[in-house]
ROROMAR-500622 format. One record per residue: residue number from 1; x, y negated, z of N, C-alpha, C in turn. Coordinates in steps of 0.001 Angstrom, whole numbers. Atoms other than C-alpha are relative to their C-alpha. Layout:
N
+-------+---------+---------+---------+---------+---------+---------+---------+---------+---------+
| lovex |      nX |      nY |      nZ |     caX |     caY |     caZ |      cX |      cY |      cZ |
+-------+---------+---------+---------+---------+---------+---------+---------+---------+---------+
|   NUM |       X |       Y |       Z |       X |       Y |       Z |       X |       Y |       Z |
...
+-------+---------+---------+---------+---------+---------+---------+---------+---------+---------+
END
This chain:
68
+-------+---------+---------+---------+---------+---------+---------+---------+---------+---------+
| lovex |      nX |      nY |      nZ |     caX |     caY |     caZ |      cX |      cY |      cZ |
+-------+---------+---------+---------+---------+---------+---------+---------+---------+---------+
|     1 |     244 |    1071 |     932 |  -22470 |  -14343 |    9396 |     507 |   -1341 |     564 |
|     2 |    -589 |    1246 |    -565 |  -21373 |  -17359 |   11778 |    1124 |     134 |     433 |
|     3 |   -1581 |    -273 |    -109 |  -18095 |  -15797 |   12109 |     461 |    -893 |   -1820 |
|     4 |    -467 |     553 |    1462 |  -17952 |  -16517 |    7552 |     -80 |   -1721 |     194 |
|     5 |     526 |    1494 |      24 |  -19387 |  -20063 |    8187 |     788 |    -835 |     846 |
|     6 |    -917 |     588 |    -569 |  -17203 |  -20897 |   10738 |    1616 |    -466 |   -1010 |
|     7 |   -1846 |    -339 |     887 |  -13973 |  -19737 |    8522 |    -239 |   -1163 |    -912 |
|     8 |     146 |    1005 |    1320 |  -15396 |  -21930 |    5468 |    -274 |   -1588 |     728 |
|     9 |     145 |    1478 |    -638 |  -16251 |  -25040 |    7889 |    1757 |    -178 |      77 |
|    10 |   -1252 |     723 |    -412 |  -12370 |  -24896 |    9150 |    1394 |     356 |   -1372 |
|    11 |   -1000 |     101 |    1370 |  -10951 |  -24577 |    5358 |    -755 |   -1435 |    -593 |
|    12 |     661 |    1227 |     626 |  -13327 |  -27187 |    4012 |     263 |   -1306 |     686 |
|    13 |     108 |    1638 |    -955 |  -12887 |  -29754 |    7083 |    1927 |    -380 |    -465 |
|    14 |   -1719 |     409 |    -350 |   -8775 |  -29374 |    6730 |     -54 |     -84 |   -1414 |
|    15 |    -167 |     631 |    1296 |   -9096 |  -29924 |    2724 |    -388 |   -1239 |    -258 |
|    16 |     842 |    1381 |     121 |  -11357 |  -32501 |    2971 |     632 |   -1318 |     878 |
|    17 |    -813 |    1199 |    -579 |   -9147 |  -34201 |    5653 |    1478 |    -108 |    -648 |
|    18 |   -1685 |     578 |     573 |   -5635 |  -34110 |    3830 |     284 |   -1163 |    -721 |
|    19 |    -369 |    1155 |     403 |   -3646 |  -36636 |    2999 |     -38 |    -173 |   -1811 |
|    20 |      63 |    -204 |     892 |   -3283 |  -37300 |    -511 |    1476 |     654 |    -326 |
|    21 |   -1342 |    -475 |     720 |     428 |  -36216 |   -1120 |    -528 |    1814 |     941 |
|    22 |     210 |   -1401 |    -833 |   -1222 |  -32600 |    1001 |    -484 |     248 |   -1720 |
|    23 |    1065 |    -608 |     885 |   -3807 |  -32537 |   -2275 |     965 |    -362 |   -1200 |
|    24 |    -387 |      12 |    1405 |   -1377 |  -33249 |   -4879 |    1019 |    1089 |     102 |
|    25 |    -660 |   -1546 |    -145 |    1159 |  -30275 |   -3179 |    -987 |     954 |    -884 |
|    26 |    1074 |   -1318 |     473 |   -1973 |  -28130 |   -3664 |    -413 |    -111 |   -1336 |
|    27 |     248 |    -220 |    1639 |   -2727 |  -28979 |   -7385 |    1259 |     227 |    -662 |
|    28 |    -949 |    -694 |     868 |     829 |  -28287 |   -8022 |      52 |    1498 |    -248 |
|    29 |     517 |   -1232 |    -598 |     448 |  -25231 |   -6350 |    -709 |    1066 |   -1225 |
|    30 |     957 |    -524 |     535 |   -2479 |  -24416 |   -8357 |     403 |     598 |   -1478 |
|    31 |    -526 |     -22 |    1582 |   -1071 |  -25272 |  -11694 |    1054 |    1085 |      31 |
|    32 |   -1124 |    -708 |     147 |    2071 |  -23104 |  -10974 |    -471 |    2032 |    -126 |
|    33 |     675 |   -1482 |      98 |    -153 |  -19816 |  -10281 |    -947 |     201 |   -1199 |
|    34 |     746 |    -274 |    1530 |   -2151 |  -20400 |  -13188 |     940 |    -154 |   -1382 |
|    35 |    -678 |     -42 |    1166 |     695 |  -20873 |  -15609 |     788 |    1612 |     353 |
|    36 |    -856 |   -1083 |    -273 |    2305 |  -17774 |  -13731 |    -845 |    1151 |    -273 |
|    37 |     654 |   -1297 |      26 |    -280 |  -15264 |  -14071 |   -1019 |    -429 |    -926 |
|    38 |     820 |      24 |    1788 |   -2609 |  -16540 |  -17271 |    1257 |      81 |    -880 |
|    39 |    -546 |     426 |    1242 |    -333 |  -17961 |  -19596 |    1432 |     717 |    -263 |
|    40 |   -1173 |   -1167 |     690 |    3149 |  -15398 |  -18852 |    -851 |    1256 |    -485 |
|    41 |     215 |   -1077 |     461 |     684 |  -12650 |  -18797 |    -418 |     446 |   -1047 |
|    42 |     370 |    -129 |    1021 |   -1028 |  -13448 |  -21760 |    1093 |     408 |   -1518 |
|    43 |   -1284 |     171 |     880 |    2231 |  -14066 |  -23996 |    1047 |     838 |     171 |
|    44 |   -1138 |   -1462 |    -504 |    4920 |  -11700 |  -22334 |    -122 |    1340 |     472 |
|    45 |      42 |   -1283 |    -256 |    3623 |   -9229 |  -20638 |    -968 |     651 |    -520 |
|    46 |    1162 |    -197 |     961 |    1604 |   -6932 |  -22992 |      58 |    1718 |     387 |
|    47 |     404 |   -1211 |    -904 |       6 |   -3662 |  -21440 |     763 |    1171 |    -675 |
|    48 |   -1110 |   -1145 |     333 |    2179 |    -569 |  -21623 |    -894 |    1169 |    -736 |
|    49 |    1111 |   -1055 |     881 |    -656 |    1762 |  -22715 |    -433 |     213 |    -783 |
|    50 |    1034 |     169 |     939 |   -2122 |     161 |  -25302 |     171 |     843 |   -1235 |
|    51 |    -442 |   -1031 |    1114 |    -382 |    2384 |  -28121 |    -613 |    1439 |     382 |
|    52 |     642 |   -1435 |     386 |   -2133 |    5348 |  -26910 |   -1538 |      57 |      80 |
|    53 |     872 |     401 |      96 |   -5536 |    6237 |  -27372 |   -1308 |     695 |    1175 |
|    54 |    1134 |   -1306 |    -564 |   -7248 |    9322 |  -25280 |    1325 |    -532 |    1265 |
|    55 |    -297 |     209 |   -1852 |   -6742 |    9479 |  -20879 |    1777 |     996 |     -56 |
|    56 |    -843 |    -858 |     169 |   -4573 |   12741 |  -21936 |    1979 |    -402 |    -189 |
|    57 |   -1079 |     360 |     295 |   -2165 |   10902 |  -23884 |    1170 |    -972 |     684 |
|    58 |   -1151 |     794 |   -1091 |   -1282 |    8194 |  -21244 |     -74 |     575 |     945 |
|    59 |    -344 |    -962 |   -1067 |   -1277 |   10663 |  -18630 |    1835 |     224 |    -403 |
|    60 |   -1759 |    -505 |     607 |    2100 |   12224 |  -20344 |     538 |   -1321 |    -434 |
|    61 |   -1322 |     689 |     265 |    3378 |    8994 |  -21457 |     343 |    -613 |    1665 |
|    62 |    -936 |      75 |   -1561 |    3596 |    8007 |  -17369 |     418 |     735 |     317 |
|    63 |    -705 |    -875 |    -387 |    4661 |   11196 |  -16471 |     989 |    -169 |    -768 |
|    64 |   -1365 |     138 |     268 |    7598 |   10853 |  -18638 |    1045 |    -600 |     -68 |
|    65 |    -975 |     865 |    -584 |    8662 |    7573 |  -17854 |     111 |     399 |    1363 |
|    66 |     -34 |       2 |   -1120 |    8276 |    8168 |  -14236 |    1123 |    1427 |     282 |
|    67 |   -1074 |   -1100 |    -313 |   10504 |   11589 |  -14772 |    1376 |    -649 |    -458 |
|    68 |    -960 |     117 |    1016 |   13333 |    9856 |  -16538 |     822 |     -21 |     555 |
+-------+---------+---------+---------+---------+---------+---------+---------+---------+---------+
END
């Protein structure tokens, strides 16, 4: 447990000490992984499975892409 507390003291002390152009990297940062993985996945990438309905049926539809 004072191994976790340690880890979170020396992330919290080095956030809490950055400069400000450190904390505006990191909210770009932030913004760039949240537009990359909410907002493409929501809109572009749309689950390959969803057209079937039973375990059976997407069983055989990966097996037959994966044989192709």
């Amino acid at each position: 447990m004072e191994t976790l507390k340690r880890i979170w003291l020396f992330y919290y002390e080095g956030f809490t000490s950055m400069t400000p152009m450190g904390k505006t990297l990191w909210v770009i940062i932030i913004v760039k992984l949240i537009i990359m993985f909410a907002v493409l996945r929501l809109f572009f990438f749309k689950p390959a499975l969803a057209n079937y309905n039973t375990p059976e049926a997407k069983s055989h539809a990966v097996i037959e892409n994966l044989t192709k």
